[in-house]
C-alpha atoms as one frame of an Amber mdcrd trajectory, in Angstrom:
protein
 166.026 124.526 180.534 168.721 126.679 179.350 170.244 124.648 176.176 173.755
 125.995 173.949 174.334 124.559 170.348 177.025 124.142 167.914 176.357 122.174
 164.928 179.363 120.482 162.432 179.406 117.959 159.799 182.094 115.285 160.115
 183.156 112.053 157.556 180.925 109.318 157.953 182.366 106.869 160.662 183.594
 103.250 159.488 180.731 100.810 160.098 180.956  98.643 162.835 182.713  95.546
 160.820 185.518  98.145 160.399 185.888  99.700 163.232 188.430  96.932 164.610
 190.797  94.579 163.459 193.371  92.085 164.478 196.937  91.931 165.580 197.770
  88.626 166.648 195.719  87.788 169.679 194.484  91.769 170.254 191.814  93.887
 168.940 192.939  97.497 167.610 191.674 100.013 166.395 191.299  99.721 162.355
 192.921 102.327 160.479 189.543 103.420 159.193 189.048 103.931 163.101 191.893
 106.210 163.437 191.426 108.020 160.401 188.222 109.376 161.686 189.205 109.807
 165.197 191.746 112.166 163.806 189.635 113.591 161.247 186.936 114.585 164.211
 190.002 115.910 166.183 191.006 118.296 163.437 187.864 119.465 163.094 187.203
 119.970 166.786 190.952 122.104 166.914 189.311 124.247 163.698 186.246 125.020
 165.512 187.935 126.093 168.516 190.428 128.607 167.055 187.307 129.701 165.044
 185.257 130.422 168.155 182.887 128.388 167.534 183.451 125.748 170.051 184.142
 127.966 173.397 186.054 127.368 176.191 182.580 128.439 177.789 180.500 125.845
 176.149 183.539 123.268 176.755 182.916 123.963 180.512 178.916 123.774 180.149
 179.698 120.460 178.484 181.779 119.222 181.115 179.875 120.222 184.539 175.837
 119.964 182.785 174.613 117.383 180.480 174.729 116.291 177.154 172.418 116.184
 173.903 173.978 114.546 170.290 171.583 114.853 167.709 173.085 112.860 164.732
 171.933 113.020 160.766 174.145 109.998 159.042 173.716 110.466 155.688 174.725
 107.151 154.023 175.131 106.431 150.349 172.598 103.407 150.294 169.612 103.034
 152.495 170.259  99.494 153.548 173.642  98.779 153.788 174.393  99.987 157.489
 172.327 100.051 160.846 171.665 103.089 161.850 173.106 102.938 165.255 176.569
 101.421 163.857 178.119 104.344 163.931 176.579 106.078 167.351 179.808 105.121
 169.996 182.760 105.588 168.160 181.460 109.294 166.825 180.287 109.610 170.440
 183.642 108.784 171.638 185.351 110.667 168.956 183.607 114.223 169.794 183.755
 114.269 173.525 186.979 112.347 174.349 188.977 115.608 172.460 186.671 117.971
 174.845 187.517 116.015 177.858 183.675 115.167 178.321 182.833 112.005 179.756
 180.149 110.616 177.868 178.576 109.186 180.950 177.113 112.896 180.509 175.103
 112.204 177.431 171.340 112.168 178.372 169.700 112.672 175.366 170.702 110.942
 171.582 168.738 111.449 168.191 169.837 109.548 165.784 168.243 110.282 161.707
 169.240 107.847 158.876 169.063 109.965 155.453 170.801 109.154 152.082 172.806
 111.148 150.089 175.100 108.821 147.562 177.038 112.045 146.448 178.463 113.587
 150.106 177.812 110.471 152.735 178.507 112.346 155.530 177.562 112.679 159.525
 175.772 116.108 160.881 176.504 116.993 164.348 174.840 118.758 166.565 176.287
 119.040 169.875 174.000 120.427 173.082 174.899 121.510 176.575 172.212 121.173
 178.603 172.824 123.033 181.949 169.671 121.559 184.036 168.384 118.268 182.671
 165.696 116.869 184.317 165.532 113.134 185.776 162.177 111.895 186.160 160.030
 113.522 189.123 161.670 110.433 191.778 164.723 111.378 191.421 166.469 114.412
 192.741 170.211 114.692 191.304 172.507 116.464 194.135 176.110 116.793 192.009
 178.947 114.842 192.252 180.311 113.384 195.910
């Protein structure tokens, strides 16, 4: 299975009890939300004029599959579930790339702690041929 890597650390994404808040009878995005959103987009622009995000792995991303292996490094060990902030970085890393996350097939997700730098560690995998389980036989896209 042929497998490219790029690995980034991004601001630790707002828990899930700030993700959203309310505008009269809507749900928005919080400005914590945002804030992150647009910090991830920065850093996604920065790693693309460095080179380090290629066009090539943009299109591997876009026509294989998916791996997000995420370290959140919080500043207390029980203060947030894990898994509060797995969709909106999710969202926030492939929505930029024009990835679908439909696309993702395989998630780690590591809780650490680190009280000084709280922070998230990305690592980002095309996977070119990702196997389903021996039943299946994927034949592309109608």
């Amino acid at each position: 299975m042929e497998v490219q890597r790029v690995r980034f650390t991004l601001p630790l994404p707002p828990g899930v009890n700030h993700q959203y808040t309310r505008v009269g009878n809507r749900r928005v995005l919080s400005k914590e939300h945002r804030a992150f959103k647009r910090a991830v987009r920065k850093k996604l622009q920065r790693l693309r004029a460095d080179g380090a995000l290629s066009d090539e792995f943009v299109r591997s991303l876009k026509r294989g599959f998916v791996g997000l292996f995420f370290d959140f490094y919080f500043e207390t060990p029980l203060k947030r579930d894990l898994d509060g902030g797995l969709k909106i970085a999710q969202d926030a890393i492939l929505a930029p790339l024009g990835v679908n996350d439909n696309r993702v097939v395989d998630i780690h997700l590591i809780k650490r702690i680190d009280p000084l730098r709280p922070r998230l560690e990305v690592e980002l995998e095309a996977i070119s041929d990702w196997q389903f389980d021996e039943q299946y036989v994927y034949l592309g896209d109608e």
